[in-house]
Phi, psi and omega in degrees: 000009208020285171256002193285145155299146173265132177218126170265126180227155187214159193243149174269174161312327191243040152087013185277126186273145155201140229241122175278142187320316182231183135325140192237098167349122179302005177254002171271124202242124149263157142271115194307346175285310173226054153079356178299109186291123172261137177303063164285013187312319191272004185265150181248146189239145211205189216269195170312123179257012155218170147298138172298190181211136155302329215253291192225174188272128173289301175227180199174166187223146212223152167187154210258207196265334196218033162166150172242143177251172185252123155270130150227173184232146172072209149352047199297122158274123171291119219281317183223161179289164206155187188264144165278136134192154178269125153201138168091025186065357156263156181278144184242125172217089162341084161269188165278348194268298208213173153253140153266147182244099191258107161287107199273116160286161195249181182291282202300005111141014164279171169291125160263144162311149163296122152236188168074192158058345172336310157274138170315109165238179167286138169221177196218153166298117168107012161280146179283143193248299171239188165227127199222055161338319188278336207085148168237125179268081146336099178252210165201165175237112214252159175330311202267015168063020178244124176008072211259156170249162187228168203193143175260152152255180178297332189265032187075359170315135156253160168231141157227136189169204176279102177241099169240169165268164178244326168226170217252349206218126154324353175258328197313174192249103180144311163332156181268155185224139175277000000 
Protein backbone atom coordinates (compact mmCIF):
# COMPACT_ATOMS: atom_id res chain seq x y z
CA UNK A 1 0.00 0.00 0.00
CA UNK A 2 3.06 2.12 0.44
CA UNK A 3 2.16 5.67 2.31
CA UNK A 4 -1.44 4.61 2.18
CA UNK A 5 -2.95 4.32 5.65
CA UNK A 6 -4.19 0.54 6.65
CA UNK A 7 -8.11 0.44 7.15
CA UNK A 8 -10.38 -2.16 7.39
CA UNK A 9 -13.75 -2.04 5.64
CA UNK A 10 -16.34 -4.67 5.37
CA UNK A 11 -19.81 -4.67 3.90
CA UNK A 12 -22.92 -6.32 6.27
CA UNK A 13 -25.74 -8.57 5.10
CA UNK A 14 -27.57 -5.40 4.20
CA UNK A 15 -25.36 -4.11 2.27
CA UNK A 16 -24.03 -1.46 5.20
CA UNK A 17 -20.27 -0.51 4.42
CA UNK A 18 -17.87 0.27 7.67
CA UNK A 19 -14.98 1.67 7.52
CA UNK A 20 -12.49 1.60 10.54
CA UNK A 21 -12.23 5.17 12.20
CA UNK A 22 -8.46 5.62 11.97
CA UNK A 23 -5.39 3.80 10.51
CA UNK A 24 -4.56 0.63 12.01
CA UNK A 25 -0.73 -0.18 13.00
CA UNK A 26 0.94 -2.53 10.79
CA UNK A 27 1.60 -4.97 14.08
CA UNK A 28 -2.38 -5.44 14.54
CA UNK A 29 -3.20 -8.96 13.14
CA UNK A 30 -7.00 -8.79 12.17
CA UNK A 31 -9.50 -11.02 11.45
CA UNK A 32 -10.33 -10.55 7.92
CA UNK A 33 -13.77 -11.78 8.30
CA UNK A 34 -15.19 -8.81 10.74
CA UNK A 35 -12.28 -6.53 11.58
CA UNK A 36 -11.37 -7.68 14.83
CA UNK A 37 -8.02 -6.24 16.01
CA UNK A 38 -6.92 -10.03 17.34
CA UNK A 39 -5.17 -10.43 20.69
CA UNK A 40 -1.51 -11.76 20.06
CA UNK A 41 0.05 -10.73 23.27
CA UNK A 42 0.59 -14.52 24.08
CA UNK A 43 1.98 -15.16 20.83
CA UNK A 44 5.53 -15.91 19.46
CA UNK A 45 5.95 -13.88 16.35
CA UNK A 46 8.01 -15.15 13.87
CA UNK A 47 9.11 -13.17 9.71
CA UNK A 48 6.62 -13.69 6.85
CA UNK A 49 4.96 -16.95 5.53
CA UNK A 50 4.73 -15.50 2.07
CA UNK A 51 6.16 -13.74 -0.24
CA UNK A 52 5.02 -10.40 -0.95
CA UNK A 53 3.23 -9.78 -3.95
CA UNK A 54 2.09 -6.31 -5.51
CA UNK A 55 -0.68 -7.57 -7.37
CA UNK A 56 -2.46 -9.41 -4.81
CA UNK A 57 -2.76 -10.28 -1.35
CA UNK A 58 -0.70 -13.13 0.37
CA UNK A 59 -1.88 -13.47 3.39
CA UNK A 60 -4.70 -12.91 5.71
CA UNK A 61 -6.28 -14.40 8.96
CA UNK A 62 -9.46 -16.15 9.22
CA UNK A 63 -11.08 -17.34 12.31
CA UNK A 64 -14.21 -19.59 13.46
CA UNK A 65 -15.99 -19.22 16.99
CA UNK A 66 -13.09 -20.69 18.96
CA UNK A 67 -9.42 -19.93 17.08
CA UNK A 68 -7.87 -18.54 13.76
CA UNK A 69 -5.76 -19.67 11.43
CA UNK A 70 -3.48 -17.95 8.80
CA UNK A 71 -3.88 -18.13 4.91
CA UNK A 72 -1.02 -17.51 2.19
CA UNK A 73 -0.65 -17.65 -1.08
CA UNK A 74 2.04 -17.74 -3.73
CA UNK A 75 5.19 -18.22 -2.64
CA UNK A 76 5.45 -19.77 0.77
CA UNK A 77 8.51 -19.03 3.10
CA UNK A 78 9.53 -20.45 5.87
CA UNK A 79 8.62 -17.80 8.76
CA UNK A 80 11.34 -19.16 11.20
CA UNK A 81 13.99 -21.60 11.53
CA UNK A 82 13.75 -25.26 11.64
CA UNK A 83 13.20 -28.70 10.57
CA UNK A 84 11.05 -29.68 7.02
CA UNK A 85 9.34 -32.26 7.11
CA UNK A 86 6.06 -34.09 5.52
CA UNK A 87 3.88 -35.94 8.07
CA UNK A 88 0.44 -36.70 8.71
CA UNK A 89 -0.36 -35.21 5.10
CA UNK A 90 1.03 -31.35 6.35
CA UNK A 91 4.09 -30.08 5.56
CA UNK A 92 5.63 -29.39 9.54
CA UNK A 93 7.82 -27.25 10.00
CA UNK A 94 9.63 -27.85 13.39
CA UNK A 95 11.40 -25.46 15.70
CA UNK A 96 12.73 -25.26 19.39
CA UNK A 97 9.76 -23.14 20.48
CA UNK A 98 6.95 -24.52 18.54
CA UNK A 99 5.69 -26.48 14.86
CA UNK A 100 3.93 -24.24 12.11
CA UNK A 101 1.67 -26.65 10.12
CA UNK A 102 1.00 -25.62 6.53
CA UNK A 103 -2.08 -27.67 4.96
CA UNK A 104 -1.76 -27.31 0.87
CA UNK A 105 -5.34 -26.40 -0.27
CA UNK A 106 -6.16 -28.57 -3.74
CA UNK A 107 -8.30 -26.05 -6.59
CA UNK A 108 -11.39 -26.62 -4.89
CA UNK A 109 -10.16 -25.64 -1.68
CA UNK A 110 -9.85 -29.20 0.13
CA UNK A 111 -6.66 -30.69 1.40
CA UNK A 112 -4.21 -31.84 -0.53
CA UNK A 113 -1.61 -34.12 0.55
CA UNK A 114 2.52 -32.89 1.20
CA UNK A 115 4.41 -35.01 -1.16
CA UNK A 116 8.56 -34.55 -1.51
CA UNK A 117 10.05 -32.98 1.80
CA UNK A 118 9.70 -36.82 3.48
CA UNK A 119 13.09 -36.55 4.84
CA UNK A 120 13.94 -34.12 6.87
CA UNK A 121 15.43 -31.17 5.88
CA UNK A 122 16.96 -27.74 7.69
CA UNK A 123 15.57 -24.17 6.40
CA UNK A 124 16.31 -20.87 7.80
CA UNK A 125 13.70 -17.83 7.75
CA UNK A 126 12.84 -16.68 4.61
CA UNK A 127 13.76 -19.62 2.42
CA UNK A 128 10.97 -20.36 -0.18
CA UNK A 129 9.56 -23.82 0.95
CA UNK A 130 6.58 -24.39 -1.79
CA UNK A 131 4.20 -22.41 -4.26
CA UNK A 132 0.50 -22.64 -3.05
CA UNK A 133 -1.44 -20.79 -6.04
CA UNK A 134 -4.46 -22.14 -3.55
CA UNK A 135 -3.08 -21.55 -0.78
CA UNK A 136 -1.85 -22.85 2.54
CA UNK A 137 -3.97 -22.90 5.66
CA UNK A 138 -1.41 -22.28 8.45
CA UNK A 139 -1.92 -23.56 12.21
CA UNK A 140 0.73 -24.06 14.90
CA UNK A 141 1.37 -27.07 17.10
CA UNK A 142 2.95 -25.95 20.91
CA UNK A 143 5.70 -28.47 22.49
CA UNK A 144 2.82 -30.43 24.54
CA UNK A 145 1.12 -31.12 20.95
CA UNK A 146 -1.98 -29.11 21.55
CA UNK A 147 -3.13 -26.85 19.23
CA UNK A 148 -2.04 -23.44 18.67
CA UNK A 149 -4.10 -20.13 15.74
CA UNK A 150 -1.74 -17.91 13.85
CA UNK A 151 -2.63 -14.74 12.82
CA UNK A 152 -1.14 -12.36 10.19
CA UNK A 153 -0.57 -8.54 11.10
CA UNK A 154 0.10 -5.58 8.06
CA UNK A 155 3.84 -6.00 8.06
CA UNK A 156 3.22 -9.29 7.57
CA UNK A 157 4.35 -10.82 10.74
CA UNK A 158 2.85 -14.45 11.54
CA UNK A 159 1.97 -15.03 15.23
CA UNK A 160 1.33 -18.28 16.39
CA UNK A 161 -0.05 -19.24 19.80
CA UNK A 162 -3.75 -18.75 21.53
CA UNK A 163 -5.33 -16.79 19.13
CA UNK A 164 -8.80 -16.04 19.42
CA UNK A 165 -11.89 -13.88 18.53
CA UNK A 166 -13.93 -12.09 20.78
CA UNK A 167 -16.54 -10.68 18.48
CA UNK A 168 -18.52 -11.87 15.69
CA UNK A 169 -19.61 -8.64 13.72
CA UNK A 170 -17.49 -5.75 12.58
CA UNK A 171 -19.82 -3.14 14.49
CA UNK A 172 -19.16 -5.02 17.72
CA UNK A 173 -17.54 -3.56 20.81
CA UNK A 174 -13.96 -5.25 20.99
CA UNK A 175 -13.48 -4.61 17.13
CA UNK A 176 -10.69 -1.90 16.41
CA UNK A 177 -10.94 1.40 17.47
CA UNK A 178 -8.76 3.91 17.39
Amino acid sequence: LGDLDRRHASIDANGSLFISVGPIPDSVALNAQTGEALNTSAATRTGPAARPDPVRQTEKTECDAETCHALAFGTILAPLDGTLICAHGALNLRSAQLTIQFVIRGSGGAPQPCTGAAVASQVTRGTPILTADNGVVITGIALDGHALGAAVAGDNSLYIGDIRPTVGCPCASGSFEQ
